[in-house]
N, C-alpha and C positions, 0 to 999 in steps of 0.2 A: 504494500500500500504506500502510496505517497503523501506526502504532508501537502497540505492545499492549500500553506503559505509560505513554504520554502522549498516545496518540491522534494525534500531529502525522504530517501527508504527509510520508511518504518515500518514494525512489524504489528500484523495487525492486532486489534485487539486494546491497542496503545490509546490512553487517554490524552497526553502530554508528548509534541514534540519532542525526541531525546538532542536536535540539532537547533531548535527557533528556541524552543520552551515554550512553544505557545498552545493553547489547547486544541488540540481537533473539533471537540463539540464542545461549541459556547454554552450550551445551555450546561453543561455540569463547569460549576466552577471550581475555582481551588480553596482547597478545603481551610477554615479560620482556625487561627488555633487562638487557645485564650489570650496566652500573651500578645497576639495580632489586635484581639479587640481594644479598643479606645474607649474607657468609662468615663463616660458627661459626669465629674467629681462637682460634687453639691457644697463649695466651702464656705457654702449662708451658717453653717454649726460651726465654722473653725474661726476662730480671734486669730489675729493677727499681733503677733508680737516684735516689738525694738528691742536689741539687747548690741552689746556695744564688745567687739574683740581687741585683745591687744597681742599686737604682731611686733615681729622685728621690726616691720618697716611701718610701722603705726597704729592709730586705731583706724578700724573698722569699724561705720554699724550695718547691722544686717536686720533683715526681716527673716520671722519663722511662722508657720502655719501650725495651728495646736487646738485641740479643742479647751485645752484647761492650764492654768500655769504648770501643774506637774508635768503635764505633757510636754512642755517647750521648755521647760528644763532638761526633761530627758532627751528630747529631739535637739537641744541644743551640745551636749556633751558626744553625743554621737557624730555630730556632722565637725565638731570644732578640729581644724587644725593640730598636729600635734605641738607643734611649735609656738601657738596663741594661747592665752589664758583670759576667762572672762573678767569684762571692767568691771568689777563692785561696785563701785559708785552710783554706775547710773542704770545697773537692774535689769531684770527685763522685764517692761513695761507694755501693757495694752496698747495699741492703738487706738486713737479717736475715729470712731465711726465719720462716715462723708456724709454730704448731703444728697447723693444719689446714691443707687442698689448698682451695682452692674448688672448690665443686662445679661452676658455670659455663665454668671456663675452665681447671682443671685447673692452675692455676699455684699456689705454697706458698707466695706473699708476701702473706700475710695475716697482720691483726691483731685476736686473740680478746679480749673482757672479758667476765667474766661477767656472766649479768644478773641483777642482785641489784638488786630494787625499795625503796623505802622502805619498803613494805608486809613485804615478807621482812625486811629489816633490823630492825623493829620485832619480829617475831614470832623471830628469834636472841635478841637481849636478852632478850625475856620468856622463854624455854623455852632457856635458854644450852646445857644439857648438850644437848639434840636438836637445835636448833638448830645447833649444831654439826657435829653428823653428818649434816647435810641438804645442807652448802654445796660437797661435793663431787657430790653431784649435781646443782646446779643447772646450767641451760642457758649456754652461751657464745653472744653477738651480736658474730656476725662482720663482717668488710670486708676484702675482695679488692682490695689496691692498684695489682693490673693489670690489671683489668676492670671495677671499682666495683661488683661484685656484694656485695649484703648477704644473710646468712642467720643461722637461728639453729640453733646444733646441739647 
């Protein structure tokens, strides 16, 4: 039998090109394995933690995902550096909640700014009184700190 996308002998019977890789019959596809699948992860239950490292070459702060402080303590000593040790000083603190959800992952640890272009900037100055009354509708560019989801709303 021939492959009827590259022509090469194969022996019948054969689900998978052994020369393209490509399938013979579309309709069976290739088989998922779990580790293939991609879980839509829900981190509206996970807090978002700041906690601060010190390195040879300085500090670091970093973010960690944790459902509970024990959690991001533990999740914190696992991921650290061998060479870093945590700053005491300044803990590992919650995150302040944003004022939007991300769309993506449904979690409220997000941080809004609006988008205000130099191009709009200029055009406030020039037309102050309208320009003024414009800057409450301008758009917000967001960033989701427990998913990295960016949007603009």
């Amino acid at each position: 039998m021939k492959c009827p996308y590259c022509a090469g002998e194969i022996p019948d019977g054969v689900r998978k090109c052994m020369h393209c890789a490509e399938w013979i019959n579309k309709e069976e596809s290739q088989p998922v394995l779990e580790s293939q699948v991609v879980k839509n992860l829900d981190y509206s239950k996970l807090g978002v933690y700041r906690y601060r490292i010190q390195t040879p070459f300085g500090k670091e702060t970093k973010l960690i995902r944790a459902q509970d402080q024990k959690e991001a303590e533990s999740l914190i000593s696992k991921s650290m550096p061998s060479d870093a040790s945590l700053d005491k000083d300044n803990g590992i603190n919650l995150e302040e909640k944003g004022r939007f959800t991300c769309p993506n992952c449904k979690s409220q640890y997000t941080v809004c700014n609006r988008a205000i272009g130099c191009l709009v900037m200029i055009m406030i100055f020039i037309s102050l009184g309208i320009g003024l009354i414009m800057i409450p509708f301008l758009p917000f560019e967001c960033f989701c700190r427990a998913c990295g989801y960016k949007w603009k709303s």
